[in-house]
Structure formats: C-alpha cells, structure tokens
matplotlib code that plots the C-alpha trace (Angstrom):
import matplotlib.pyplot as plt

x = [77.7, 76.0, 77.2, 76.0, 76.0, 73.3, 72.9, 75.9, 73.5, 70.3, 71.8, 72.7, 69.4, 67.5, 69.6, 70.1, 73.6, 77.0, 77.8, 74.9, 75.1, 78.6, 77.7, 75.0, 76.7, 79.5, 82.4, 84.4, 82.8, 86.0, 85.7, 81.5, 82.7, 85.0, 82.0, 80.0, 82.3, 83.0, 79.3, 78.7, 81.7, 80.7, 77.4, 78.5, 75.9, 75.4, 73.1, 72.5, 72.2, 75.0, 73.4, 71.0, 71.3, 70.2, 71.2, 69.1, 68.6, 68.9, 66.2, 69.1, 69.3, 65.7, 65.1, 68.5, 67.1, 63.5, 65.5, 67.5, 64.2, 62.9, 66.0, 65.6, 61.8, 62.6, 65.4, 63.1, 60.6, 63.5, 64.2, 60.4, 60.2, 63.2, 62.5, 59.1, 61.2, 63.1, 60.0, 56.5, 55.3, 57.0, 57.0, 55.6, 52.3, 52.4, 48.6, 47.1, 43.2, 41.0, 40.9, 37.6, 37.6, 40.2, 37.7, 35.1, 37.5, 40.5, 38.7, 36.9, 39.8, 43.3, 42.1, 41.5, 44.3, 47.2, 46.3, 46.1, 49.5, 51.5, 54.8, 53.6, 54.3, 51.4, 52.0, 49.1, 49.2, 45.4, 45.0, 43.2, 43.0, 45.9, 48.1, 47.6, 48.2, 51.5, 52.5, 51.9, 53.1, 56.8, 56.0, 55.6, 53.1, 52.1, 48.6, 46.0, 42.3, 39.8, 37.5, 38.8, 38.9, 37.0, 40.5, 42.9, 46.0, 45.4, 48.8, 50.4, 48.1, 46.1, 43.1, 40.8, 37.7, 36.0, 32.5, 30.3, 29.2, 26.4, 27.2, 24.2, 22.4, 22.8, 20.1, 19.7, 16.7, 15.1, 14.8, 11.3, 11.4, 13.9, 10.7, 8.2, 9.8, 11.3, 7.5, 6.4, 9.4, 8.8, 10.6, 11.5, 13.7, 17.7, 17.5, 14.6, 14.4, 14.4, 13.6, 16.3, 14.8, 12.7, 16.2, 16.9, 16.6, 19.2, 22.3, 24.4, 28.1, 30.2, 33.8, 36.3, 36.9, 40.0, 37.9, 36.4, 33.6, 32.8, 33.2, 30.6, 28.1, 29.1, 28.5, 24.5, 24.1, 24.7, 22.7, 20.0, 20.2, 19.6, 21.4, 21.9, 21.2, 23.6, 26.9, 29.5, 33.0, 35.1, 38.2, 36.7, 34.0, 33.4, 33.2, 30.3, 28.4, 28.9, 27.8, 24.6, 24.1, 24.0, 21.5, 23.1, 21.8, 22.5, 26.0, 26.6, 29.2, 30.1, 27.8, 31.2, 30.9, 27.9, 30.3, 32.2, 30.9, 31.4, 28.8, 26.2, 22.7, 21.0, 21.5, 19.4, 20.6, 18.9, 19.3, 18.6, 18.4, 21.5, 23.8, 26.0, 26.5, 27.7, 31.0, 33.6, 35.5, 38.9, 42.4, 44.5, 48.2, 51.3, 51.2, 53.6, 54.4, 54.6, 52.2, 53.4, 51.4, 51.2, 49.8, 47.6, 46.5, 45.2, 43.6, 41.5, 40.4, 39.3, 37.5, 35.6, 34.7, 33.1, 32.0]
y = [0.4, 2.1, 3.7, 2.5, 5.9, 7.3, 10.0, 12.4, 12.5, 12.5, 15.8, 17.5, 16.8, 18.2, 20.9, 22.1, 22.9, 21.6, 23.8, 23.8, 19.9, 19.4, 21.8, 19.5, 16.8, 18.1, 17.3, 19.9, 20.7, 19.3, 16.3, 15.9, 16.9, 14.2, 12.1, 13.4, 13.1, 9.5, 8.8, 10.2, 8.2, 5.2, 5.7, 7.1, 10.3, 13.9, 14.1, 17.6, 20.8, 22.6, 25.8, 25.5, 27.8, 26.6, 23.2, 21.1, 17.4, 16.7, 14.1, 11.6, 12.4, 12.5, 8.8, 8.0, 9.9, 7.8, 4.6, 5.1, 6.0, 2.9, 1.3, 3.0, 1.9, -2.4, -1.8, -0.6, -3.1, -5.8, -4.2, -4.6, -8.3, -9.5, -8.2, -9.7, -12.7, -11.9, -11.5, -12.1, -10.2, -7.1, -4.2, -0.2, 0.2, 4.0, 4.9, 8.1, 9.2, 12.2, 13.5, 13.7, 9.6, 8.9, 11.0, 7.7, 4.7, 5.1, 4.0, 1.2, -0.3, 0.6, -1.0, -4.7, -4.4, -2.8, -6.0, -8.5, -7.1, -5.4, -5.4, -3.6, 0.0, 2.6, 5.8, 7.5, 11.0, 12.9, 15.1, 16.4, 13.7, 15.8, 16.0, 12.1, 11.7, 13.6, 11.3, 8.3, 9.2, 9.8, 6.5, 8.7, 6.7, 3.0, 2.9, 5.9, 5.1, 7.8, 8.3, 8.4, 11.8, 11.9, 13.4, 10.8, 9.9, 5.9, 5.4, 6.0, 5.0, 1.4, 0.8, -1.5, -0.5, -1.1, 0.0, 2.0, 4.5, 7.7, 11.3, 12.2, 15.3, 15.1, 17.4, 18.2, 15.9, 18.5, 20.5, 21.1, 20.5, 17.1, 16.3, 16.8, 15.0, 12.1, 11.6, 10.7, 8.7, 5.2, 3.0, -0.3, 2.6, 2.4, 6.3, 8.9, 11.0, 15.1, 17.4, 19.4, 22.6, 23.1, 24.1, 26.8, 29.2, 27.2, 27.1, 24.9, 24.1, 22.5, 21.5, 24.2, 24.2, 21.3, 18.5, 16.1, 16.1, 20.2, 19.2, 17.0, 18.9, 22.1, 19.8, 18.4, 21.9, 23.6, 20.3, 20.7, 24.6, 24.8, 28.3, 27.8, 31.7, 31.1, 29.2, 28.5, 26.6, 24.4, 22.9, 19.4, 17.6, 16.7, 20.6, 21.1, 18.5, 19.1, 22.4, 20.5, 18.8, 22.4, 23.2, 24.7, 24.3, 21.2, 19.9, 16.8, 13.5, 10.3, 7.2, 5.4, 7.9, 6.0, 3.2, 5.3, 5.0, 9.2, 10.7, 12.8, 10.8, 13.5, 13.5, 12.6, 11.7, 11.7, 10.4, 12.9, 10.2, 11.3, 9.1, 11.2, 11.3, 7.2, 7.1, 4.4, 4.3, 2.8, 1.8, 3.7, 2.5, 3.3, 0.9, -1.4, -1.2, -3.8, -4.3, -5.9, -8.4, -6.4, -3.6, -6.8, -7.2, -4.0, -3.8, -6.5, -5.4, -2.8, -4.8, -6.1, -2.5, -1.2, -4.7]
z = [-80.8, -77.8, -74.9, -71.9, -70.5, -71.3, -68.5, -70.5, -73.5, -71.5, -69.4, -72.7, -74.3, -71.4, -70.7, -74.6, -74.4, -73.6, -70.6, -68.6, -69.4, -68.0, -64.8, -64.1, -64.3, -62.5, -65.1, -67.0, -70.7, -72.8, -71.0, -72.1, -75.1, -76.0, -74.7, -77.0, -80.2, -79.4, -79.4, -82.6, -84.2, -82.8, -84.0, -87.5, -87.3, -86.0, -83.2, -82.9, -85.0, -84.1, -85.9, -83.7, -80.2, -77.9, -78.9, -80.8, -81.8, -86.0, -86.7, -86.7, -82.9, -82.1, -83.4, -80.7, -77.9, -78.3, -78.8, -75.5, -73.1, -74.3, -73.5, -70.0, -70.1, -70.6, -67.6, -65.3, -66.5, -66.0, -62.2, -61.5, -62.8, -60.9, -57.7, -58.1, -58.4, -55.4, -53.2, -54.2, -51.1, -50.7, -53.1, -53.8, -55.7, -57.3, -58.5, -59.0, -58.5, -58.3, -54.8, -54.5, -55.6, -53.4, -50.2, -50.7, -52.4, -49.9, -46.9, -48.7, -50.2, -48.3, -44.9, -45.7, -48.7, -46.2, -43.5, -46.1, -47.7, -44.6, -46.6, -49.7, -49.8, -51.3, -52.8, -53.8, -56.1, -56.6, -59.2, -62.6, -64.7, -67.1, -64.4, -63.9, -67.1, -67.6, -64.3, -66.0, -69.5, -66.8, -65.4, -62.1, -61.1, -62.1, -63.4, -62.3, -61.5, -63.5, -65.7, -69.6, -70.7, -74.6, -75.9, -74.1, -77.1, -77.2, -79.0, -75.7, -73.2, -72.5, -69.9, -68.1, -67.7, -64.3, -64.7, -66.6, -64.2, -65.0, -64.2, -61.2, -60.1, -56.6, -54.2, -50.6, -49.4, -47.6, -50.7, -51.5, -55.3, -54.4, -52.3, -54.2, -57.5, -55.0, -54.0, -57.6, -58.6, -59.3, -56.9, -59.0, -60.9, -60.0, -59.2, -59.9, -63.0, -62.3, -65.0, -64.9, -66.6, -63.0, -61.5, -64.0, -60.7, -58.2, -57.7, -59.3, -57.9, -60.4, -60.6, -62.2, -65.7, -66.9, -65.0, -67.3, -64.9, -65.5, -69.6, -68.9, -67.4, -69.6, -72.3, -71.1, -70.1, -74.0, -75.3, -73.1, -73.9, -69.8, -68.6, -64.5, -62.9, -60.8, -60.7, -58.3, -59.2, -56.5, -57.4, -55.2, -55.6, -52.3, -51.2, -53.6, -52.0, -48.6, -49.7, -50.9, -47.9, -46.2, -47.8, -50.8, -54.4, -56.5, -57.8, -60.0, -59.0, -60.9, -59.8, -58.5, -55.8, -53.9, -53.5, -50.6, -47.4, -46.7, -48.2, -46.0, -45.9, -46.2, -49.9, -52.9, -56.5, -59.3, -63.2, -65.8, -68.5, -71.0, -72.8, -73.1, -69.2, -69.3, -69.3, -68.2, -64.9, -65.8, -64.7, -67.2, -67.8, -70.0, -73.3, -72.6, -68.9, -67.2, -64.1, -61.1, -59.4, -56.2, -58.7, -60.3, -56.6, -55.7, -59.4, -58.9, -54.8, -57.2, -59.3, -56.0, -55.2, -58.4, -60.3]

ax = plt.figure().add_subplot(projection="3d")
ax.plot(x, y, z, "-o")
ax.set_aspect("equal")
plt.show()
C-alpha cells in the first residue's frame, strides 16, 4: 500500500531529519512521526538509517524515494495531457537557450509564433548549457535548445537534432589580414578558409571557461598547438563580437548564429576546416517526458529556422 501523501516523506527526505521536516511542513514532530511509522508498516521496511545523523535513506528507502518522483513525474505528465484535452490552443511552453542564441533566434521565431498562437504562454530561461541541464533534469523547464555537450549522461536525457552546424572564426572586415585572405578565397566555397596560425599575434576573445563553446576552441587550439598572445574571456558571445565589429581582434560563434538577423554587417566568418568543430544543434529533452503539442509547435517553427 502507498500513501498518497507523498509531500511528509518528500519534506523529510529533503530536509534529512524529522524536525526540520515537521517545521517545514508546519505540523508538530510526533504527529510526522506517526506518519512516518505507519508508512513503514504499511510498506513492511525501514526507510531510513536511523544511525545515521543527519538522517539518511537505507537502500530500501532510496529505491521508494525514486519510485515516488516517478509517480510525481506520470502525474504531471497526466495534468499536461488532459489539459491538452481541455484546450488544444491555450497552454505554457517552458524552454531554455544560451543567451547569446536566444540575442539572434528570439526575434526570428517569437514574433510570427506569439501571433499565430496568442493564447500560449512562453517562458524562456538562458543559461550555460549545465545550468540548462540541471533545469531540465528538475523538469524546470520543458525541452532546452543547445548544442550537446561531449559529456551529456544519455540515460537521462533524449534529443532532436536540428542541424549540424560548424564552430566559425568570425573577423572584422576591415581587418587587413580578413582582407587580404577574403580577396583570395574562392567564392563557390560556403565560407572562406583562414589559416589560423597567421593570427598567432591578435587578440582572440573567447567565451569563459564551463561553455562548451570555449571547450571547443581550447580544444582546436591544443590540437592545432596554436598559443593566442593575447586572450580576453566574456561570459556572452555576443559581447565578444560586438567587440569584433569594433575593431577588436577575432572571436569564434556557432554557424546557427548567421540565422539571426542581429549581427553587425561588418563582420566576416571564416571556416578553418576541423571536424572536430561540427557539432549538432539540438532540442534536448528529459527521457520520458512528455511534449506537448504547443511545445511540438514551437519545435517544429524551429525546425523552419535552422533546416
């Protein structure tokens, strides 16, 4: 048998003790722990090492408290599908993205979708793909749109990919060495080719180390053995290159970036022919979520966008 109060064992779990448990949940600590005595006789086990201090879970009571957030996952899942069923046209998308992603997607996407769909709600997060991550794995947010980090844990996560997109070197135009290597490039080419050794001297701006876009470029750079003179870090993308389009140094951005309509035009971008700078531009979800199909709506607007 299982009580359908979970909360009292949830609180207790969380809070690793009986008294800050039954503060919490504003009822006198006897009474939680009657509660918690009846649960373990109707269950037939110990749930917690009462050794332990602060209170732990046995193993006994670690396979319950994964059973019940499961339980809590399908009833929210249930919620979701009925009021689908309630209204087909109203509803709350929750995504997350990378801010700088969100600075040229937003404005290509949210305009037509919030006309087309004036009764569905949008709640966007932005973030470090980490932080998106830990959101989605607390089903903060619904699905998050980002590249897939090379140590993402597939047993808990699922994704769709929506394109295959190069990392690019990205130069002022005006630049003399972006001039003089934009006027050999052959122009049947997608983008031009730069050696990147010739920049040893710039600057380089990056992103700040715990983006998958500065492991990246770390990474090409160590392969390449290329050792930049001089470095400077920004937590956003898009302040490194409006740094570039003053006339500062050289940065790097994801090709799904040229899909925006914000960039400066006085930018130039440039492939530097590595592999291992291909990677995939995905919508990431929670395995076995359920996806609405107002969520299903605004996936594939994406899909318009970047396929």
């Amino acid at each position: 048998m299982l009580f359908k109060n979970f909360e009292y064992f949830l609180t207790i779990v969380e809070e690793e003790g009986l008294s800050k448990a039954a503060k919490k949940l504003y009822i006198s600590q006897p009474s939680l722990s009657k509660y918690l005595k009846r649960l373990e006789e109707n269950l037939g086990v110990e749930l917690f090492d009462r050794n332990a201090s602060p209170l732990k879970l046995n193993y006994t009571g670690e396979r319950y408290y994964q059973y019940i957030l499961q339980i809590m996952t399908l009833e929210k899942q249930l919620q979701k599908e009925f009021s689908e069923i309630q209204s087909s046209n109203r509803g709350k998308i929750r995504f997350g993205l990378a801010i700088w992603r969100g600075t040229s997607l937003l404005p290509e996407i949210l305009p037509f979708f919030t006309t087309t769909h004036p009764n569905i709600e949008i709640d966007i997060t932005e973030g470090k793909s980490n932080f998106l991550i830990r959101e989605l794995l607390n089903e903060k947010i619904d699905f998050a749109v980002m590249n897939l980090p090379t140590d993402m844990d597939f047993s808990k996560l699922t994704y769709d990919t929506l394109m295959e997109e190069e990392i690019l070197l990205v130069g002022n135009k005006d630049h003399p060495l972006v001039k003089k290597t934009k006027s050999k490039a052959d122009n049947l080419k997608k983008y031009p080719t730069i050696d990147i050794s010739i920049l040893e001297p710039e600057l380089f701006i990056i992103t700040k180390p715990g983006q998958n876009l500065t492991s990246a470029i770390l990474h090409h750079f160590s392969k390449k053995h290329f050792e930049p003179k001089n470095l400077l870090e920004t937590e956003n993308l898009t302040t490194a290159i409006n740094l570039v389009s003053a006339g500062m140094g050289f940065t790097f951005m994801p090709e799904g970036g040229l899909k925006g309509k914000q960039l400066p035009n006085n930018i130039e971008v440039f492939t530097l022919n590595d592999a291992s700078l291909i990677w995939p531009l995905a919508v990431v979800y929670k395995k076995d979520t359920y996806i609405t199909n107002i969520s299903k709506l605004f996936i594939d607007s994406l899909k318009g966008i970047y396929q």
